[in-house]
N, C-alpha and C positions, 0 to 999 in steps of 0.2 A: 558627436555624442548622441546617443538615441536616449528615450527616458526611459527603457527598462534600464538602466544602467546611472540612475537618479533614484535615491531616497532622500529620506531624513537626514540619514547617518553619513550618505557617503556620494561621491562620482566616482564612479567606477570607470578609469583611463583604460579602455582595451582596443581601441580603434584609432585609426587617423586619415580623414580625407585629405589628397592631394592632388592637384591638377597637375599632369602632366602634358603639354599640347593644350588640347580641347577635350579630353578625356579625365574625367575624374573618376581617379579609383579610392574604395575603401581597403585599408590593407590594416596589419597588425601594427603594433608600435615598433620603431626603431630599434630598442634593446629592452633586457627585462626590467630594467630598472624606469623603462617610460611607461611601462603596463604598472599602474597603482592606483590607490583609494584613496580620495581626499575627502577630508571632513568641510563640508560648504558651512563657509560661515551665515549668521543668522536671517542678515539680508539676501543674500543671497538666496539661501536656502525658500525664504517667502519669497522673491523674485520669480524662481523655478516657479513653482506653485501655484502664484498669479499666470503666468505665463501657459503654463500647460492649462489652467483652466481655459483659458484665454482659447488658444489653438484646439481644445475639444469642441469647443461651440462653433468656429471656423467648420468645425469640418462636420459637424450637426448642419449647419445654413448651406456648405456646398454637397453635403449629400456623399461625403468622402468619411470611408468607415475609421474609426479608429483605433491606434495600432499603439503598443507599448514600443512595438519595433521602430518607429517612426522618430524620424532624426527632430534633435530641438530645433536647432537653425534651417525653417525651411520657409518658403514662401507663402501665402496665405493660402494658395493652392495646393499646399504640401509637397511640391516641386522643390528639388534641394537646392541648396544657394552653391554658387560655387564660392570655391576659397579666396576667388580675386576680388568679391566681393568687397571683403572685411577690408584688404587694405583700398579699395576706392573708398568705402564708407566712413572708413577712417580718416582719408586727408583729407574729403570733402568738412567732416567732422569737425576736425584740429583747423582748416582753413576760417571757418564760418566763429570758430573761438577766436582767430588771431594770433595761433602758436606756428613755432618754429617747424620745418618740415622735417620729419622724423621717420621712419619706416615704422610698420605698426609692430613688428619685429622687435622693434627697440624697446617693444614695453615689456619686452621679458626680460631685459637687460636691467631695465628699472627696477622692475619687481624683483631679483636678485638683489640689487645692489641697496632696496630699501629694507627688507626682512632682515639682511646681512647687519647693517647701519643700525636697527631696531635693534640688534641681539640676538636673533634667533641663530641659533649652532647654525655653523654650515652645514652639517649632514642632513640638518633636519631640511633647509633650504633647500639641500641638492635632493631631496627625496620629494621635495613639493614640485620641484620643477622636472622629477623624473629625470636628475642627470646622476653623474659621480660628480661626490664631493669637490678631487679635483678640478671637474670641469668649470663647478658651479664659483670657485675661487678664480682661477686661471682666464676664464673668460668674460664671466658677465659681472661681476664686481668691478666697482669703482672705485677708488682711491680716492675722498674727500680731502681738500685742505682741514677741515676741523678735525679729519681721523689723523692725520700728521702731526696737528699740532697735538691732539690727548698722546700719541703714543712718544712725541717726545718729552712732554712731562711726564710720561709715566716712566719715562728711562733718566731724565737728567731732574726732576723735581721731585722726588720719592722722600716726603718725609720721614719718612722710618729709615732710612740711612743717612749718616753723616757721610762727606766727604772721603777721611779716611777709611776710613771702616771699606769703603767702597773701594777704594785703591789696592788696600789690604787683600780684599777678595779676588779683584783682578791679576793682584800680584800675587797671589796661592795659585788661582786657575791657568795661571800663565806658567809655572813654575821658578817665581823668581825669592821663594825664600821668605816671606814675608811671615807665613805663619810664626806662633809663639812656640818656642819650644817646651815639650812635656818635659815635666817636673819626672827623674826619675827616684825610686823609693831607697833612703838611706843617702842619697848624694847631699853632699854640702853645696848649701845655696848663699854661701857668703860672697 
């Protein structure tokens, strides 16, 4: 991510670095739906902010010009990090907190599975994660026990239906007869 491609309003996803080997290349996003605009939330948004002040005066004290072009994640030298970085710095991270070993991968699985758990539509999840919908359900969503336990009271504890009434319906949908039959006009109803 460069900070021409950082405001207020928006990150601008049009890029992705990847090491391949010992070679990091910058290349475009994997599909269209990974090229998109996300609205950075508040902290964030001042994070960025701090942060690029931070890195313009870096490069005021080493004497290195500055560039809208210039990547956020880079060294104090403005030397680019590589990708393997993030996950070393990550289990050193997670190690030094005392958590479980997880790929740093995994925390987009998380962040799926927590937006999804919150409520947020899946479309709108799969359009923050730059996937399809399907993908965003099929792979990185979790299955909670409390999400099993809500969706079987919502099928077998449904105040608003009695019992019968519920059989009634199963037995119309199934075609077993159940429905009342229409009154018709003139017939004797004795």
């Amino acid at each position: 991510m460069r900070w021409k491609r950082f405001d207020d309003a928006r990150l601008r996803i049009r890029r992705g670095r990847v090491a391949i080997g010992k070679i990091v290349e910058e290349n475009g996003p994997k599909s269209k739906r990974s090229r998109r605009d996300l609205p950075p939330p508040q902290d964030v948004r001042e994070a960025l902010w701090s942060f690029k002040t931070h890195q313009k005066a870096e490069c005021l004290a080493l004497g290195i010009p500055w560039s809208e072009d210039r990547l956020i994640a880079v060294h104090a030298d403005g030397t680019p990090i590589r990708p393997a970085w993030y996950s070393d710095e990550f289990q050193r991270l997670r190690k030094a907190a005392g958590l479980r070993r997880i790929p740093l991968k995994g925390l987009r699985n998380t962040s799926v599975s927590m937006m999804l758990a919150r409520g947020v539509p899946p479309l709108v999840v799969a359009a923050w994660h730059g996937h399809d919908p399907a993908v965003s359900l099929r792979i990185y969503n979790q299955t909670r026990p409390e999400d099993l336990r809500a969706a079987g009271a919502a099928l077998f504890c449904s105040p608003r239906i009695d019992s019968e009434t519920a059989w009634q319906t199963v037995g119309r949908m199934a075609g077993f007869g159940h429905e009342k039959k229409q009154a018709v006009p003139g017939e004797n109803r004795a």
